[in-house]
N, C-alpha and C positions, 0 to 999 in steps of 0.2 A: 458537482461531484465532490470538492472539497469540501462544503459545509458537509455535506451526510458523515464525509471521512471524518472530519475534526471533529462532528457530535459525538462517530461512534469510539473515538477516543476516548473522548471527554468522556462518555458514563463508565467505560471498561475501568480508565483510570479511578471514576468517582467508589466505582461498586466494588473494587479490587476485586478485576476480574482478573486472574491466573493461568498464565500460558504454562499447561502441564507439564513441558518439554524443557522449559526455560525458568520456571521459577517465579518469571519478573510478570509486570502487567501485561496482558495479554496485547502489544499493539504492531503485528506484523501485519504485513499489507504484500498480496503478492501483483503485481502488474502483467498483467497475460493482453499481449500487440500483435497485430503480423508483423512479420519481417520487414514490412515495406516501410514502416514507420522509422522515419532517422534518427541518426544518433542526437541530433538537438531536441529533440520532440520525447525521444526517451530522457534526457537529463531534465528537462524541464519538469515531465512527472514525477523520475524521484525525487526532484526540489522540492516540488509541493507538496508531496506524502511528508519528505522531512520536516517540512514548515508545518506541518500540523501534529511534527511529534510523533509518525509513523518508526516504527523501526525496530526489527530489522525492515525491509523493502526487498522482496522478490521478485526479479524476471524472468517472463515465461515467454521467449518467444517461439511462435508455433506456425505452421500452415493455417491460418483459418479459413474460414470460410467466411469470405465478405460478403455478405447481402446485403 
């Protein structure tokens, strides 16, 4: 899941792709979990979004439906 994240950084930054709202390189990342996921399991993800130069970082947590 990281490599896909860091690629699609990497072209947004390469193609100056433009987050309309924000001006800057388009590279927000929102994280959508159940609730059931802990609080170490959620820092660890946005560690990783930031290590690949994600940001801002969003969370969404929600009822899902786990299948």
């Amino acid at each position: 899941m990281m490599g896909k994240l860091s690629e699609t950084i990497r072209l947004r930054t390469a193609k100056g792709q433009i987050d309309p709202g924000t001006g800057l390189i388009a590279k927000t990342v929102f994280i959508k979990a159940p609730r059931s996921l802990n609080m170490e399991m959620w820092q660890k993800l946005i560690d990783r979004c930031e290590g690949v130069r994600a940001s801002p970082v969003g969370l969404q947590v929600d009822e899902l439906d786990e299948k």
